[in-house]
N, C-alpha and C positions, 0 to 999 in steps of 0.2 A: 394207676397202679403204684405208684410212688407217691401219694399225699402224706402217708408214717412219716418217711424218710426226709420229704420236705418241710415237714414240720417239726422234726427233729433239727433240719440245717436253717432252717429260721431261728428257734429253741435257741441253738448253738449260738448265732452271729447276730442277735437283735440288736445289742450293743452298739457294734462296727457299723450296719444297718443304719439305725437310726439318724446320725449325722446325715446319709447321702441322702436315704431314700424316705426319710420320715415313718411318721406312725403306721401309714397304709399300708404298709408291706411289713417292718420292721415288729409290729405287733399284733401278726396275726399266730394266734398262741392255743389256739384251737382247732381238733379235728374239721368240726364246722363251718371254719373260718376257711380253712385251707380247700376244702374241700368246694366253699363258693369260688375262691381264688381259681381253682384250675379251673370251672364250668365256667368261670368269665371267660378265661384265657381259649380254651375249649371253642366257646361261642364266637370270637371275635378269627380264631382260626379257619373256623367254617366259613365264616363271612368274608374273608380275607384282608382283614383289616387289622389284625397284630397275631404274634406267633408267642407261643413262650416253651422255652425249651428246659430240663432241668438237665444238667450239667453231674453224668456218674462217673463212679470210680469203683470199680464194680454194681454193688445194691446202696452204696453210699452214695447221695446226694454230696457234694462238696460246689456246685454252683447256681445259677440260675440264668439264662440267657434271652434276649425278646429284640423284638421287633415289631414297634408298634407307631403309631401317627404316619402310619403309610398313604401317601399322596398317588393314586393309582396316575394321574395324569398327568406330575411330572416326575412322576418314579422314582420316589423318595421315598427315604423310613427316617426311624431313630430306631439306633443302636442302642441295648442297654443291658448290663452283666453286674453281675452280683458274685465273690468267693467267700464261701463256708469259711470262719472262723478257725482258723486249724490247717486250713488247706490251701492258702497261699503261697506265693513263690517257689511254685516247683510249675507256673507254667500252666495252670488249668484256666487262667482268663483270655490270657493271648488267643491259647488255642479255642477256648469257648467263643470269642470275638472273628476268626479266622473261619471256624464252621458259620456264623452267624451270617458273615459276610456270605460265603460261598450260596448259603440255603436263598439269601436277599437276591443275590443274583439272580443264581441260577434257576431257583423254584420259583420267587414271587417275580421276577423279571424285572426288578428293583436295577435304576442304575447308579444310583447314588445312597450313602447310608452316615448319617450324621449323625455322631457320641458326643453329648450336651457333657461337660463337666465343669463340675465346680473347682478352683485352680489349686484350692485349700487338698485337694483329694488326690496328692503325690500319686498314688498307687494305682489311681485310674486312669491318671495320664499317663505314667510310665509301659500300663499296658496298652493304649490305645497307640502310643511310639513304636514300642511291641511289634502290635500287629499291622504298620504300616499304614495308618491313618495320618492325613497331614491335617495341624492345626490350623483354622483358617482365621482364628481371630478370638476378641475377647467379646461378647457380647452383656452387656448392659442391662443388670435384670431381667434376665431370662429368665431365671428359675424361682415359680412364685408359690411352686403350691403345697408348702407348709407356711407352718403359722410363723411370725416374722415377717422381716421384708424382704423383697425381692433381691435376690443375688446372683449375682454374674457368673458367667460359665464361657468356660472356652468351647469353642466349637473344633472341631475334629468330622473331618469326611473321611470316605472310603470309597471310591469310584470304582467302577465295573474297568 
């Protein structure tokens, strides 16, 4: 019921987008496009294998929230949050990361929740400090999957 609205907050932030998250999400600029994007997200909910949540403020999309490379057997996810262009620092990521944790808990029985960042991306880290995540280290080419080379990401948990 929100794919308008989230392709309007795509629309909005592709820009911002793009540096973190690459073309795959950052340029999805069609009803069509958007519309596959949630019946992924949809599908993989039912299966129990990633969650994606959109983040309102009222009918206005201002985020996007997930939970996904969830390891049912030693009870792990990746944590991952996106803020609408416009709708920064008034506190809707912390808090978007804070329900994220709670639903990994509580719902997926999740005991651990790990937010991969790149170190260049001040404002992801500051919320992931936020919301009470401790960093555990720099990892070494972690993050490969746009084009370029591979680059390092701080690691950040969230323990139950």
């Amino acid at each position: 019921g929100h794919a308008d609205a989230l392709l309007d907050a795509i629309r909005d932030s592709a820009a911002d987008l793009l540096p973190w998250l690459g073309p795959r999400y950052a340029a999805l600029q069609t009803r069509a496009e958007v519309d596959a994007f949630i019946a992924e997200w949809t599908a993989g909910a039912a299966g129990g294998t990633q969650f994606g949540f959109v983040a309102l403020d009222e009918a206005r999309v201002v985020g996007f929230g997930l939970l996904n490379q969830i390891n049912p057997f030693h009870r792990f996810g990746n944590l991952g949050y996106w803020v609408r262009t416009g709708a920064t620092g008034r506190g809707v990521a912390t808090a978007l990361v804070r329900q994220l944790a709670a639903f990994g808990f509580d719902t997926v029985g999740l005991d651990r929740l790990e937010l991969v960042i790149e170190p260049a991306n001040a404002a992801s880290v500051r919320v992931a400090e936020k919301a009470g995540a401790v960093r555990e280290g720099l990892l070494r080419k972690r993050l490969a999957g746009r084009e370029g080379p591979a680059r390092n990401a701080y690691m950040y948990s969230l323990v139950r």
